[in-house]
N, C-alpha and C positions, 0 to 999 in steps of 0.2 A: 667237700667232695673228696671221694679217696683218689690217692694218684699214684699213675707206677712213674717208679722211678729208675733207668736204667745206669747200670754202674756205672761207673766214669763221668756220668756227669749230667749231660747237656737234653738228653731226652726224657720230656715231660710228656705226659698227657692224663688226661681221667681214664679210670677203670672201665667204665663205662664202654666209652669209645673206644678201648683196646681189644673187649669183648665182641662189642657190636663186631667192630672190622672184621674180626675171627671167624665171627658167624655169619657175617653177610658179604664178606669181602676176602675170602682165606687167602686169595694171591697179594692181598697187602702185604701181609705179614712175612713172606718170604722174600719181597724185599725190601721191610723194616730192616731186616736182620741181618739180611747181605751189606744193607745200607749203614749200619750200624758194626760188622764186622769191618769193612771197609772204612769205615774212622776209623778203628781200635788199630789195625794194623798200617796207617799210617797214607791207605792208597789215595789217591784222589782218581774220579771222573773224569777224562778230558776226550775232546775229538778234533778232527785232523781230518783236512780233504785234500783230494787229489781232481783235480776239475768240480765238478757238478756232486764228485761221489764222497760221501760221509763216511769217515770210522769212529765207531768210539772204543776207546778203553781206558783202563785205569792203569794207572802206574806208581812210582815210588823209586825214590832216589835220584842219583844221576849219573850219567856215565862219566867212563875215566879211574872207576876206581883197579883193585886190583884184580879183578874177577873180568869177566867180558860180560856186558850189558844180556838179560834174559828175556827173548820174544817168545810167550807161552801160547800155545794156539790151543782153544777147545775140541772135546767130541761135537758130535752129530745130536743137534737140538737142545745143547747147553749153551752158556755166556761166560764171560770173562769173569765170572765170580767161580766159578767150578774148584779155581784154583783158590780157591780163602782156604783150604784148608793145610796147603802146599806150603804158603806164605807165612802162615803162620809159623813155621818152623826154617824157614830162610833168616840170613843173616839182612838184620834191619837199615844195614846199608846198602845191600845187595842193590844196584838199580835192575827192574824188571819193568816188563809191561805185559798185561794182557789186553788181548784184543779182541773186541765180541768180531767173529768171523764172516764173512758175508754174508749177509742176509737176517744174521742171530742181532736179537735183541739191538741196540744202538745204533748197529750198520746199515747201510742203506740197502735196498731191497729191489732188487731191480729184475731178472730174469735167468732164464738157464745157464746162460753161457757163462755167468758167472758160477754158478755153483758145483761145476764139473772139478776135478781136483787141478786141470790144470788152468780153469776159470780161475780158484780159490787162489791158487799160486801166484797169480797174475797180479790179483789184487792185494795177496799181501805185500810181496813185494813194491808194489805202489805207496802202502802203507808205510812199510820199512822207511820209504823216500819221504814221505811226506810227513814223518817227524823225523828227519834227520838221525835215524838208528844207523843209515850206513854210514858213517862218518869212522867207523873203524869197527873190525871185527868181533860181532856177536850171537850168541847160544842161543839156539831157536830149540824149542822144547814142545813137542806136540802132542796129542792122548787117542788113541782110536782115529775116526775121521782126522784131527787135525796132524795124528802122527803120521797120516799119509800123506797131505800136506808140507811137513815139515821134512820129511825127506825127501820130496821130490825137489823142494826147495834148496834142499842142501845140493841136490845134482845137480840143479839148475844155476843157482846162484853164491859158489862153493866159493869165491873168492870175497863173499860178504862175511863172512862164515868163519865164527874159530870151532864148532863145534854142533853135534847134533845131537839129544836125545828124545828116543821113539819111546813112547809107553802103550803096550801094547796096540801098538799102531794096526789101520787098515791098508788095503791094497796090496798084499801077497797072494802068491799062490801057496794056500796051506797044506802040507801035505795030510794034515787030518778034517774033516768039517765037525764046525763045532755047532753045539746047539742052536745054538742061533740059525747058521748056513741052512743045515739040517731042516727046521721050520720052516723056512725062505726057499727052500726045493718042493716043501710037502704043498704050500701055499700056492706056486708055481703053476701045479699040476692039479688044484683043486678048481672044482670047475664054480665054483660060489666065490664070491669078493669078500677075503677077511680082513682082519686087523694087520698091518704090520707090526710085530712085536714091539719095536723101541717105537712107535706113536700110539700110547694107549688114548682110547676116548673116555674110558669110567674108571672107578676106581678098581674096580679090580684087576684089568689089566695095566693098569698102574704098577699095582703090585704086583705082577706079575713079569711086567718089564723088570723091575728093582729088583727081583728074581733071581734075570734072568744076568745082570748087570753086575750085582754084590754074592759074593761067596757066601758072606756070614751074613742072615737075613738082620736087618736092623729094624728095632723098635719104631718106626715112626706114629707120633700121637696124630689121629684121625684131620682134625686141624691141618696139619703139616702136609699131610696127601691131599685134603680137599684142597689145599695152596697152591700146590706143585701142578694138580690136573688143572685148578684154575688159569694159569698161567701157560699153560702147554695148548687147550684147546682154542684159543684164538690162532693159533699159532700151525694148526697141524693141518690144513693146503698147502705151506709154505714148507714143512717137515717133509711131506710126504714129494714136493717138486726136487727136494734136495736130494732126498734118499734114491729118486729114480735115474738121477744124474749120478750119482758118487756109484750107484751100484749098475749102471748102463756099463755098456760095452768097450766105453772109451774111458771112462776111471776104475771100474774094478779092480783092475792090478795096476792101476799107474805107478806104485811105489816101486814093485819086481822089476819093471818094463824100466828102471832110472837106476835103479842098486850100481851099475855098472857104470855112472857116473858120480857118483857119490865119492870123494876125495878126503872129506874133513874127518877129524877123530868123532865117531857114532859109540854113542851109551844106545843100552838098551835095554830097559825095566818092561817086565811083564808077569803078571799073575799064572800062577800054576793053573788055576781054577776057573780061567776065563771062559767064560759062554760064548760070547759075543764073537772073538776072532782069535783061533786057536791058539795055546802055549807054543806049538807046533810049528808058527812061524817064524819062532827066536833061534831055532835051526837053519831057517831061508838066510835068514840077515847074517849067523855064524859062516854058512857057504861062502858068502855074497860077498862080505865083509870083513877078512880074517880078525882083524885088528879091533875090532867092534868089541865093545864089554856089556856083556849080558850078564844081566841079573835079574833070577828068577824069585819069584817071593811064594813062598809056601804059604798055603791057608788067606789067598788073596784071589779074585776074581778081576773082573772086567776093570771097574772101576777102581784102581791104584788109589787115584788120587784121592778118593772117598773114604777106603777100607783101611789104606796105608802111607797115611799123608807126613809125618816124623819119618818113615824110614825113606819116603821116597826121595825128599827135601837131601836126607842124609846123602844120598846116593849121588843126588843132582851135586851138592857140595862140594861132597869128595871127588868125584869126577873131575870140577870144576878146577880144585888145588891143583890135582895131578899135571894137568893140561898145562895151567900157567905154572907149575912148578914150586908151588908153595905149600905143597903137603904130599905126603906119600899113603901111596893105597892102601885103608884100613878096613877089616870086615866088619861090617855094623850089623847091629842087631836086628 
């Protein structure tokens, strides 16, 4: 019987039944791959409660070292693998943890009140406690949804905190609408019930979400989409309760509404080319923040973490030396 054989070592199986899975099961295979990137990089699995309530995430290393410990919080309808390609280019001592965010994948699932930004907050913070992360000062790193998260976090809970960075975070007021906003006005005002852009049902607004997300459209083999949509439609009553909370009335700008508490040294990475939540709010945070270091990436969109995962890593790094004083600010490529 033929068999594949995955590098490094430990994963067997027949040909057969890799195909089969492919063709009959496409969301296996995305998280074969996760699961399988996640050995190479060294992460393990684990979860942590806080009474009755569930987190999982994965993590690597341990704290104390020279750096301050890194809490990565995801976007809106992703998991704590978003970040494999982040990690990848992090220093292999680095201790970090991701954490699938309320509701997403591992985390337990429970109702609205959780998933408003200052629901989310609430509960990371419980998280933080409930694996001992507060035990001394560490870098809370967030992307879109969880970068509104992460800084409201940093207002709120600034003395846990040696540090913040937003990538292209939500919850400002932008002074421009981006496309995304744009479609979400026209949607508004249409008197028929459509798609929300970032919850596609078929493949095509799949790819048109990844669109609306990625700068530079990326190849993905047919396989790989029918994965990602397999994986998302169990999932999208539960996308769509999140999206109505993060984008109601009481989180929309929750990030704006906290800037003026925000105390700790704030990085701030964001794509020229973003659809989703305008370049235009790396201005808000310049006001808001004097001291804030913004970095803009040319020929990058929504997704940093996907398009520009080596220079984001780089940024995050350097940052990091700066802060504890072990390296001096370098322009990277």
């Amino acid at each position: 019987m033929e068999l594949i054989i995955i590098s490094g070592g430990i994963v067997v199986i027949p040909i057969l039944t890799f195909i089969t899975s492919i063709l009959f099961w496409p969301g296996s295979l995305i998280k074969a791959y996760n699961w399988f990137t996640r050995h190479k990089l060294g992460l393990v699995v684990r979860y942590s409660h806080s009474g009755s309530y569930r987190f999982c995430y994965s993590t690597r290393g341990t704290p104390g070292g020279t750096t301050p410990s890194l809490l990565l919080l995801h976007g809106f309808s992703a998991n704590k693998d978003m970040w494999l390609p982040v990690i990848k280019y992090l220093p292999r001592n680095q201790h970090l943890v991701c954490v699938d965010m309320p509701g997403h994948e591992g985390t337990s699932r429970t109702g609205a009140e959780d998933y408003s930004i200052e629901g989310q907050v609430a509960r990371i913070h419980q998280f933080v406690q409930s694996i001992g992360l507060d035990k001394r000062p560490f870098h809370v790193i967030g992307t879109s949804m969880g970068g509104n998260v992460a800084g409201v976090y940093a207002a709120r809970y600034a003395a846990y905190l040696s540090g913040a960075t937003l990538i292209c975070p939500a919850g400002l007021v932008y002074p421009k609408d981006s496309e995304f906003i744009s479609r979400l006005k026209k949607l508004e005002n249409s008197p028929q019930e459509e798609s929300i852009p970032l919850i596609p049902t078929t493949l095509q607004e799949l790819e048109d979400m990844l669109s609306l997300c990625l700068c530079n459209s990326l190849s993905f083999p047919r396989p790989v989409l029918r994965g990602l949509l397999a994986n998302r439609l169990p999932n999208n009553g539960f996308y769509k309760e999140v999206f109505m909370e993060i984008a109601g009335e009481k989180s929309r700008h929750s990030l704006q509404e906290n800037l003026h508490l925000i105390t700790s040294p704030v990085q701030v990475i964001w794509g020229q080319e973003d659809q989703v939540v305008d370049v235009s709010g790396s201005t808000v945070l310049q006001a808001a923040l004097p001291n804030c270091q913004v970095e803009l990436l040319d020929n990058c969109g929504h997704s940093v973490v996907l398009e520009r995962p080596r220079k984001a890593a780089q940024l995050i790094v350097n940052f990091l030396s700066v802060q504890t004083g072990n390296g001096e600010n370098k322009k990277l490529s």
